[in-house]
N, CA, C and O atoms as a DFTB+ gen file, in Angstrom:
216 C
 N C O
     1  1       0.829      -1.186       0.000
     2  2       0.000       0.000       0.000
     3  2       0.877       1.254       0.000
     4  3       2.047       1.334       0.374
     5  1       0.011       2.314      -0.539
     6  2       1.104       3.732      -0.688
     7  2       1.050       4.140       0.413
     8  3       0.116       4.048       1.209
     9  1       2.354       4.769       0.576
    10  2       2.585       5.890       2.167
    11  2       2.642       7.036       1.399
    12  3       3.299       7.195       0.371
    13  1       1.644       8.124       2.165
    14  2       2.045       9.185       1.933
    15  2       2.933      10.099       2.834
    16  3       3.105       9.713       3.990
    17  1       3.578      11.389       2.397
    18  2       4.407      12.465       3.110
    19  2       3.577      13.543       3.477
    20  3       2.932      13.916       2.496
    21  1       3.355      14.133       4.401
    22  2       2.727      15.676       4.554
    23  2       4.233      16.455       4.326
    24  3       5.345      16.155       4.759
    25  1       3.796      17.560       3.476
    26  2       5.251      18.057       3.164
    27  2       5.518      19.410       4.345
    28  3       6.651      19.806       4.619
    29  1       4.328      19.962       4.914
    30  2       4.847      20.688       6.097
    31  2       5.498      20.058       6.878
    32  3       6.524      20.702       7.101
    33  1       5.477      18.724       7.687
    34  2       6.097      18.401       8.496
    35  2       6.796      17.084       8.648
    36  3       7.227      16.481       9.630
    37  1       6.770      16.829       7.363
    38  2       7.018      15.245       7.196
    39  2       6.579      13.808       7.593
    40  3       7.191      12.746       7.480
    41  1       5.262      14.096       8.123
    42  2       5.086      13.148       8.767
    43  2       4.434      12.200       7.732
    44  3       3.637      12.592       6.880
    45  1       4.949      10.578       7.919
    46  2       4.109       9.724       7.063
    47  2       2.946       8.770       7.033
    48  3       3.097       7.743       7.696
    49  1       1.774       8.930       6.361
    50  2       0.745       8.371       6.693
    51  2       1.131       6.900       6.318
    52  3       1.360       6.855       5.109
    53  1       1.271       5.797       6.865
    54  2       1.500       4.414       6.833
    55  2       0.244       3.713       6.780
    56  3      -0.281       3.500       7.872
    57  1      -0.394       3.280       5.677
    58  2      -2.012       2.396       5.903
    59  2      -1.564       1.530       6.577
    60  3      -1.957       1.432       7.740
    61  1      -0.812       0.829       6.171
    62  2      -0.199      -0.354       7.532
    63  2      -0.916      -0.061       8.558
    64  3      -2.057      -0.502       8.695
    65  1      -0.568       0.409       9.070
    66  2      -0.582       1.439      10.872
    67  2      -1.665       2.113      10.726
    68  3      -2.296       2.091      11.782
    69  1      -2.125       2.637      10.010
    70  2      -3.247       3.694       9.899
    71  2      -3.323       4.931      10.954
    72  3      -2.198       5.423      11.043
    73  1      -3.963       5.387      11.519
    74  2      -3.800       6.551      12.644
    75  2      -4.734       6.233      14.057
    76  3      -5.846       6.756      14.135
    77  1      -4.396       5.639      14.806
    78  2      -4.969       4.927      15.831
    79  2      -5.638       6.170      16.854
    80  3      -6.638       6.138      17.572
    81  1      -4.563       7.354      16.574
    82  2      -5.319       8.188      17.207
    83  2      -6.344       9.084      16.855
    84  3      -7.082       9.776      17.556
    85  1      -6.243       8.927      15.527
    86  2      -7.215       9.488      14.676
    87  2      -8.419       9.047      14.180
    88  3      -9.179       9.574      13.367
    89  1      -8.531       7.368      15.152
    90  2      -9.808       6.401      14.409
    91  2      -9.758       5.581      13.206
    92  3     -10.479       4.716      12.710
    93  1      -8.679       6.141      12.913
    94  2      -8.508       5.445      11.833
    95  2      -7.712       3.977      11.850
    96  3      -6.547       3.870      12.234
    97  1      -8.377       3.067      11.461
    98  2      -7.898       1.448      11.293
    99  2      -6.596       0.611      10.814
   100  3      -6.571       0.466       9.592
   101  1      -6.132       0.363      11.112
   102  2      -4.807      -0.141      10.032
   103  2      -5.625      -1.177       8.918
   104  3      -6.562      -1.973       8.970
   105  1      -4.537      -0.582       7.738
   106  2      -5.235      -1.374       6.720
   107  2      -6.351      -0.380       5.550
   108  3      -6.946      -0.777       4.548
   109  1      -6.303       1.230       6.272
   110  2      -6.932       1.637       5.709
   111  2      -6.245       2.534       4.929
   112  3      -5.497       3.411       5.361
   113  1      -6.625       2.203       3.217
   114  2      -6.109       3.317       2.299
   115  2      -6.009       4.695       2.431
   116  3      -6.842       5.098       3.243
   117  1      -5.127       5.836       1.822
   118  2      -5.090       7.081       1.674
   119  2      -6.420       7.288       1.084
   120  3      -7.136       8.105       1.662
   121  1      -6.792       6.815       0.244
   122  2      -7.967       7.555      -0.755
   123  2      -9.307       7.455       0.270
   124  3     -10.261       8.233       0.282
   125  1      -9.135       6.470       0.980
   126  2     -10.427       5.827       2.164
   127  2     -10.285       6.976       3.447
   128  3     -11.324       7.184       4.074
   129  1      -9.343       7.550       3.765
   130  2      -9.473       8.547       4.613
   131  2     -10.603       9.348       4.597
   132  3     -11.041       9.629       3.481
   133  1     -11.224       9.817       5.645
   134  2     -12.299      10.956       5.531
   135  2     -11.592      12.013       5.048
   136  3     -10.407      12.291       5.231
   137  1     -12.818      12.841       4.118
   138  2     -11.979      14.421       3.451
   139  2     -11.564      15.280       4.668
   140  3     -10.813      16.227       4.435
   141  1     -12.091      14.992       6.332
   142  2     -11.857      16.086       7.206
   143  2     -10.456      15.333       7.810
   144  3      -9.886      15.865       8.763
   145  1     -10.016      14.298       7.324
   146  2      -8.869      13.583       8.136
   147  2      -7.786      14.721       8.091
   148  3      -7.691      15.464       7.115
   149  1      -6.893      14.832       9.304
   150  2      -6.155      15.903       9.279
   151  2      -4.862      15.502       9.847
   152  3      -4.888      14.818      10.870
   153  1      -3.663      15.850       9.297
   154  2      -2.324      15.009       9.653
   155  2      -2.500      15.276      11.151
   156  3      -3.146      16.213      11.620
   157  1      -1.887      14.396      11.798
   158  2      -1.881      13.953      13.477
   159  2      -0.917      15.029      13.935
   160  3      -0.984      15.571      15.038
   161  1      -0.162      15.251      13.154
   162  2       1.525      16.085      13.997
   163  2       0.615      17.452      13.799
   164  3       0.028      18.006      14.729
   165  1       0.602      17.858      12.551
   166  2       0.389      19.598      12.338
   167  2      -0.701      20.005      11.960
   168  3      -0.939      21.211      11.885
   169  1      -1.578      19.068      11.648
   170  2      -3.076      19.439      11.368
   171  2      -3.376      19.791       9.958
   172  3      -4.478      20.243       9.648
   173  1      -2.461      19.604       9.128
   174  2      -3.292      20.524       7.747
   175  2      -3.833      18.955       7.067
   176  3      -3.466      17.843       7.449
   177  1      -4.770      19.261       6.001
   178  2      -5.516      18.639       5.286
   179  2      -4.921      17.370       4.339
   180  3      -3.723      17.169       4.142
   181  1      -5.802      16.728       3.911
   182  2      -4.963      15.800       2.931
   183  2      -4.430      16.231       1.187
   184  3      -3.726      15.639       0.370
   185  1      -5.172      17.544       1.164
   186  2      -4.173      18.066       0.082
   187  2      -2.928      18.781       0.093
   188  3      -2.693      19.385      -0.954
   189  1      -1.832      18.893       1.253
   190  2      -1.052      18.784       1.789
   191  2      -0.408      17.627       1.766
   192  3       0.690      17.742       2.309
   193  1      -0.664      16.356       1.292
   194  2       0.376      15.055       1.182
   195  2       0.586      14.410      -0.002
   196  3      -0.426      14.168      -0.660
   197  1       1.543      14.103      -0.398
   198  2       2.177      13.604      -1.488
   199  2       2.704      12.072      -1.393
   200  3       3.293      11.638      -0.403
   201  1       2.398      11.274      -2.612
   202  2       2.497      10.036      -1.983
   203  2       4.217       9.865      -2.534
   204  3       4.840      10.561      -3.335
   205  1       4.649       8.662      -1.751
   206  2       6.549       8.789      -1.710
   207  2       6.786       7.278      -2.076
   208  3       5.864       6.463      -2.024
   209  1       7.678       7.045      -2.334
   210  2       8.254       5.926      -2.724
   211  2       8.952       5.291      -1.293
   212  3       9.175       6.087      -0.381
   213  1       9.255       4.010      -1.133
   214  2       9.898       3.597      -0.185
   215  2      10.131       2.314      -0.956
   216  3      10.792       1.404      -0.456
């Protein structure tokens, strides 16, 4: 599955892991995120993340 980057702060969204503090499930896609999902570290939106290679 893709990881994305938030490029303000680098933080990476891992579906693996998903955002436990955010409700969100592991296992759950970028595109499956709610539109109000908001990066965990700095708060901005998901048009703010870019997906990255690993």
């Amino acid at each position: 599955m893709q990881k994305y980057l938030c490029i303000p702060c680098g933080y990476i969204y891992d579906p693996v892991l998903g955002d436990a503090d955010g409700g969100i499930a592991p296992g759950t896609s970028f595109a499956d995120l709610p539109q109000d999902w908001v990066c965990p570290v700095c708060g901005v939106g998901k048009e703010d993340f870019e997906p990255i290679d690993e």
